[in-house]
N, C-alpha and C positions, 0 to 999 in steps of 0.2 A: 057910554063914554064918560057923563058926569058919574057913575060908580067906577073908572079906573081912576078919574084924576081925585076923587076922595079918598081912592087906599093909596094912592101914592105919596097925598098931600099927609094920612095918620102915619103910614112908616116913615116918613121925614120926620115928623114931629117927635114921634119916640128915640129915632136914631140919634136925635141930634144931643139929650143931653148923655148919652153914652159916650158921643166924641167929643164932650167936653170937658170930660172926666178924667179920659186917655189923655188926650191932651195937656193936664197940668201934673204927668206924673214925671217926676223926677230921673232925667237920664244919665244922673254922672255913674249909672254902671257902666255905660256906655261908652264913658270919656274918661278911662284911665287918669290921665293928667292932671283934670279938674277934681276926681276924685282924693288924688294925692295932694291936690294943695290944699284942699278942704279940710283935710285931715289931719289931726291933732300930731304934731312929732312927741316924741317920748325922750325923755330925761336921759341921758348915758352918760357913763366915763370910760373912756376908753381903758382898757387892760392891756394889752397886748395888739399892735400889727406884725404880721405876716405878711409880706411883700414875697415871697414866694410863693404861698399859697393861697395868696391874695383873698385872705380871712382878716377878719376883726374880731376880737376879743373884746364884749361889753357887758358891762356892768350899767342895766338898766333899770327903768322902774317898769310899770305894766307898759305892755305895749296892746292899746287899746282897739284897735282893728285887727289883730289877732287872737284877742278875746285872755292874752298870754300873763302870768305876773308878773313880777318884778324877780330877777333872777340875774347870776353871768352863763355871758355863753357867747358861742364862737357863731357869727354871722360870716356870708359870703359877701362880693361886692359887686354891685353890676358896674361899676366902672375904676378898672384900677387907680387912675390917677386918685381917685379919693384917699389909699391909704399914705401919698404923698404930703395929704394936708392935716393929717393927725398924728400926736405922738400920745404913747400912754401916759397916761394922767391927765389927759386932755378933757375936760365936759363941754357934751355936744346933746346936743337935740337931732334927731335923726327917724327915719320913716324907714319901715323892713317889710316886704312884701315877702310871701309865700308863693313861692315860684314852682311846681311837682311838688318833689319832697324838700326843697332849701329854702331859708332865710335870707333873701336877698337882700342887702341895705343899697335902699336906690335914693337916699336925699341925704345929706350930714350939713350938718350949720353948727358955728359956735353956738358953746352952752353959758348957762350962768351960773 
């Protein structure tokens, strides 16, 4: 009996700073939302909306969670009303997810 409760009492002791480790690992992969607000928005001006085919045309600098550079190019919108709030020539700050094969802009805020 005293050699079960000493191997039960050494695998606690090794198990525990494993779960301490697990424990402080970072879950905003986890949490969509927090990930995006964490996340740096990137410089744009708008070029061109499309309200039909409810695209933006921007003209940005890198976009740094896509690992992408500075370029123009035509994004989709995950929420139309957004291209009601911008007109071209507008500078915005703005977050674009990778959705399959599309460029999602899912945040737009004035720019400077």
């Amino acid at each position: 009996m005293k050699q079960m409760t000493l191997m039960v009492a050494v695998l606690a002791a090794l198990a525990a700073p494993v779960y301490a480790q697990q424990s402080t690992t970072d879950h905003s992969a986890h949490h969509p939302a927090q990930a995006q607000n964490a996340a740096t928005l990137t410089d744009g001006e708008i070029r061109k909306v499309d309200k039909d085919a409810q695209k933006l045309t921007i003209r940005h600098g890198p976009i740094l969670n896509l690992e992408m550079p500075a370029m123009t190019m035509v994004f989709q919108v995950k929420d139309p009303a957004m291209l009601d709030k911008v007109n071209a020539g507008d500078k915005i700050k703005f977050f674009v997810e990778k959705t399959g094969g599309a460029y999602i802009v899912t945040r737009i805020e004035p720019g400077t």
